[in-house]
C-alpha positions in Angstrom: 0.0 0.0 0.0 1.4 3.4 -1.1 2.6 6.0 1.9 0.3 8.6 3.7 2.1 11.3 2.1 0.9 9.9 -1.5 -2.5 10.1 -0.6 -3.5 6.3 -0.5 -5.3 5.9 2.9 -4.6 2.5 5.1 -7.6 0.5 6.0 -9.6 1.5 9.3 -7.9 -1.8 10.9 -4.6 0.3 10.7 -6.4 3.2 12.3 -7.8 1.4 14.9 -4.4 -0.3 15.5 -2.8 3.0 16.3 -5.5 4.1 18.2 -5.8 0.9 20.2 -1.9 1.4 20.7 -1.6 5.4 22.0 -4.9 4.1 24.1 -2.9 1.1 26.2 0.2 2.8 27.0 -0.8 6.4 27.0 -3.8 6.1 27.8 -4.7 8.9 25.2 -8.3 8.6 23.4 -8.2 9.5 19.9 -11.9 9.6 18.8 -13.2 7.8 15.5 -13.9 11.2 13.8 -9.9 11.9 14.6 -8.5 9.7 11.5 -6.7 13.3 10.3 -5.0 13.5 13.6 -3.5 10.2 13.1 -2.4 10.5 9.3 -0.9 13.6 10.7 1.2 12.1 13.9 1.8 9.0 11.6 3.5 10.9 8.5 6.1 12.3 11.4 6.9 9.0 12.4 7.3 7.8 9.2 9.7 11.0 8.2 11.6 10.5 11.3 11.6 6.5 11.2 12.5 6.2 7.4 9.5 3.9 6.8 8.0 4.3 3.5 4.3 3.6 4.3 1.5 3.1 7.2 1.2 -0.1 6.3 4.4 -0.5 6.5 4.9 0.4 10.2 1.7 -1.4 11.6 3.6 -4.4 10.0 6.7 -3.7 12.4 4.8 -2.8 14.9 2.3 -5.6 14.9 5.2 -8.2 14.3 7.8 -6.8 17.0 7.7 -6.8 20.8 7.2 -3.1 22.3 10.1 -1.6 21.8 11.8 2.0 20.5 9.6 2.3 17.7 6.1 1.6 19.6 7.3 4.5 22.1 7.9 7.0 19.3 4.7 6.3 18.0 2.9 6.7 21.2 4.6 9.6 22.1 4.0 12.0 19.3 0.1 11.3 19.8 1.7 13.7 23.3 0.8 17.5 23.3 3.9 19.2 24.1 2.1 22.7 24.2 4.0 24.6 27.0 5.2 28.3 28.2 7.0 29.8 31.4 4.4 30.7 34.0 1.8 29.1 32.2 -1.6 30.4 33.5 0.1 32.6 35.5 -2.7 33.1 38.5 -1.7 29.3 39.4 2.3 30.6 40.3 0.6 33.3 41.8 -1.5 31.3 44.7 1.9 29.1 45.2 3.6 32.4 45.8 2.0 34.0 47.7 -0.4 31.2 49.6 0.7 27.5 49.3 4.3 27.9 49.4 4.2 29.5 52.3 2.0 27.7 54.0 4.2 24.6 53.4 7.3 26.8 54.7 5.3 27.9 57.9 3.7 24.3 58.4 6.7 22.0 57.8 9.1 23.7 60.1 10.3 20.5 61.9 11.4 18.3 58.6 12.3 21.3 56.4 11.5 19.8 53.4 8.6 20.0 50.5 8.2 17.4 47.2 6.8 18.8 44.6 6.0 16.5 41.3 5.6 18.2 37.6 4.1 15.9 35.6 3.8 16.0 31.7 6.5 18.3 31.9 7.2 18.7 28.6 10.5 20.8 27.8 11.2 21.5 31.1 9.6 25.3 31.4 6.9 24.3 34.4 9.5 22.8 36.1 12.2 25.6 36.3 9.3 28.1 36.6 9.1 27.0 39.8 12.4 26.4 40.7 12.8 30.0 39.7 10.1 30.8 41.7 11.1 28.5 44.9 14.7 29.8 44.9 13.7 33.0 45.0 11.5 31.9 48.1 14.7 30.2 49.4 16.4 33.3 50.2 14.9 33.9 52.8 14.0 30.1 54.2 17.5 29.3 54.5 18.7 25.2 55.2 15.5 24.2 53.4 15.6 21.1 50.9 12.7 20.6 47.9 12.8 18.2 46.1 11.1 19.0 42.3 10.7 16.1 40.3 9.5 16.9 36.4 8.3 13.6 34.4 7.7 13.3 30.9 6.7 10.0 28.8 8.8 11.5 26.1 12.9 11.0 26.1 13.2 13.6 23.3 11.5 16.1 25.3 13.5 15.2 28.5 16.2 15.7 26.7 15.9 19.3 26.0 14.1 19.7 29.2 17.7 19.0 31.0 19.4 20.6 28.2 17.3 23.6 29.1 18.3 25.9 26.1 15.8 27.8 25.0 14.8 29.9 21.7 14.2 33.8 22.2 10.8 33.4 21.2 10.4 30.6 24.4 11.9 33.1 26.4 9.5 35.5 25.7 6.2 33.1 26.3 5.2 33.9 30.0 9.2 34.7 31.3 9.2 38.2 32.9 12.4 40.2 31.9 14.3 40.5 35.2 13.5 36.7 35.5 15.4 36.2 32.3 18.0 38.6 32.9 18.9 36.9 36.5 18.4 33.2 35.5 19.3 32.8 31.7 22.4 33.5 29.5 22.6 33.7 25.9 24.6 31.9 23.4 24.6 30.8 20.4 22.4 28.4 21.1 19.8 29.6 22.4 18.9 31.2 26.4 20.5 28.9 29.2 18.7 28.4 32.5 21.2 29.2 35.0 23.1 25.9 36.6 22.0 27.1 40.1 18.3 26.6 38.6 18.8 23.4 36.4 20.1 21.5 39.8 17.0 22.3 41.5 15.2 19.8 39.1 15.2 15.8 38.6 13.7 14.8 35.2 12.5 11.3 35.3 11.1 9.7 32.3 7.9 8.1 33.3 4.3 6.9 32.0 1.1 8.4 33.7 -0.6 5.6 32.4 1.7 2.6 33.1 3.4 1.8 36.1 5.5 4.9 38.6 8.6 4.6 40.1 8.5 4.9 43.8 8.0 8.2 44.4 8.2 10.5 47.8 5.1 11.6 49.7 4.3 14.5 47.8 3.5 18.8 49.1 2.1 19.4 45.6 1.6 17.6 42.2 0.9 19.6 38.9 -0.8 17.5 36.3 -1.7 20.0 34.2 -3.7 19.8 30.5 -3.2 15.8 30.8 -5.8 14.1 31.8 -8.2 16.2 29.5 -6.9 13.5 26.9 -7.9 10.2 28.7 -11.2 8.6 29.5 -13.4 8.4 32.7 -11.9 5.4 34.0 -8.4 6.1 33.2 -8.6 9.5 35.1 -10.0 7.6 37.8 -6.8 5.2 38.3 -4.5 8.2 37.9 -6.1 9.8 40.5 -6.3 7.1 42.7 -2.9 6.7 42.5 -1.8 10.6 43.1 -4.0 10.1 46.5 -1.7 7.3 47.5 1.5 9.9 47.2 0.2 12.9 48.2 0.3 14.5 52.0 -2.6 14.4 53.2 -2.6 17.9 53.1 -1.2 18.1 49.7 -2.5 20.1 46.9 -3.5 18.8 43.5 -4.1 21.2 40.1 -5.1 20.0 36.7 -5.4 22.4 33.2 -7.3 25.4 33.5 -10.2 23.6 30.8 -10.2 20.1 33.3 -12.2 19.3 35.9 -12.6 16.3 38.1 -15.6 16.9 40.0 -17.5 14.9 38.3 -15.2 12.1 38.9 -15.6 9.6 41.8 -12.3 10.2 43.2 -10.3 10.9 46.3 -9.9 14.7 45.8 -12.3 17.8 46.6 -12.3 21.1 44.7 -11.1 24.1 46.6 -11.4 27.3 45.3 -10.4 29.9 47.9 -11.3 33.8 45.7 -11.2 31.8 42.5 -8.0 30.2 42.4 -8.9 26.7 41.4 -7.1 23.1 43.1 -8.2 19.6 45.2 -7.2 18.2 48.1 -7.9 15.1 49.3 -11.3 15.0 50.5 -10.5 13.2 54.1 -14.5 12.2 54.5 -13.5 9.3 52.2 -10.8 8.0 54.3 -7.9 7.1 51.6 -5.3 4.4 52.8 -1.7 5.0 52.6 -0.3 1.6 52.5 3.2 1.2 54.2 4.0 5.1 54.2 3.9 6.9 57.9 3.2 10.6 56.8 4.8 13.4 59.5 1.5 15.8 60.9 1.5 19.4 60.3 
């Protein structure tokens, strides 16, 4: 069968191969009405990969065990959409609420986890790091641990490179914070060592299995579970409540919601600002993990 890019569609089978793919181990719906998005994500693969057809790489992929070529596949059905300081009002409440709350509450152990998830190219992560170490300055002998995840390598790997283009730089990055934190090259605008440090990039799967993780202060996972189902979300969440404090806070995309969800977490929205908590009436159990009280 000829190649996407010659205008010869595959068969629906081939479709719902991919689909049924990106669905297990992504956990990523792609609707029946969203054949287009799939020729689309499916001619990049085929670019990158050197395979001449569709057909061609459902063959290798049908006929191989998961492997390097699966996990390209699955990942570019990933939005890697991101800016610094992305919907800005969120950095705001960890500023000037949350953060210090944790800082005034956690006084004995001196320490707060924080997990970005879907992290994408890395600008979340170091805008709070940014953020945090300007916070540090004045908590001094503190540790936090920041831990940004990503299913993709290739975007881990310029997450940690953290080099970015000028227009990046200008996407949501105030100028003093660019001029303090960032030096330019050649290449591009590179965070400031002192910032990259403050961050751990681990490559993992929301929708497959976690590596062990600390009791986490706060998780952002944010604009990614807009893409998976009702049941999916549920077993995500399920599994944040078993590594969050107690008192831990929770935020999700500006466009999600998970109220309508029967899970763990309630909403809270103190003047506007939008996050969950676990909702203690429901008694979650944190098997073999003794949590320190505030």
């Amino acid at each position: 069968m000829q190649s996407v890019s010659n205008k010869a569609p595959p068969n629906q089978l081939a479709y719902d191969y991919i689909r049924s793919l990106v669905h297990q181990h992504a956990a990523i719906v792609i609707n029946k009405d969203q054949d287009y998005l799939i020729d689309s994500r499916v001619e990049q693969v085929l670019t990158s990969q050197g395979i001449s057809s569709f057909d061609e790489l459902v063959s290798l992929l049908d006929n191989n065990p998961f492997g390097q070529l699966h996990q390209c596949v699955v990942t570019a059905f990933t939005v890697k959409e991101t800016s610094f300081f992305r919907d800005s009002h969120v950095f705001d409440v960890l500023k000037r609420q949350i953060l210090p709350q944790l800082f005034q509450k956690k006084t004995a152990e001196k320490k707060i986890n924080i997990w970005c998830a879907a992290c994408s190219y890395g600008q979340e992560a170091y805008s709070l790091a940014m953020l945090i170490h300007e916070m540090l300055m004045k908590y001094h002998h503190w540790s936090v641990e920041l831990i940004a995840s990503d299913i993709s390598s290739q975007a881990l790997e310029k997450a940690q490179q953290g080099i970015y283009s000028n227009l990046e730089v200008q996407r949501g990055l105030k100028p003093w914070l660019q001029k303090k934190y960032f030096t330019q090259t050649p290449e591009g605008w590179h965070v400031h060592d002192e910032i990259r440090r403050m961050v751990t990039f681990k490559q993992i799967n929301i929708a497959d299995s976690w590596p062990t993780l600390s009791c986490m202060d706060i998780v952002l996972m944010r604009n990614l579970l807009i893409y998976f189902d009702a049941e999916a979300k549920k077993r995500v969440l399920n599994r944040i409540a078993k590594i969050i404090h107690p008192d831990g806070y929770l935020f999700v995309g500006a466009a999600e919601t998970i109220i309508d969800l029967d899970s763990p977490f309630q909403l809270i929205s103190p003047n506007n600002i939008v996050y969950y908590q676990l909702d203690k009436t429901k008694g979650v159990k944190k098997n073999n993990v003794t949590y320190s009280n505030y």
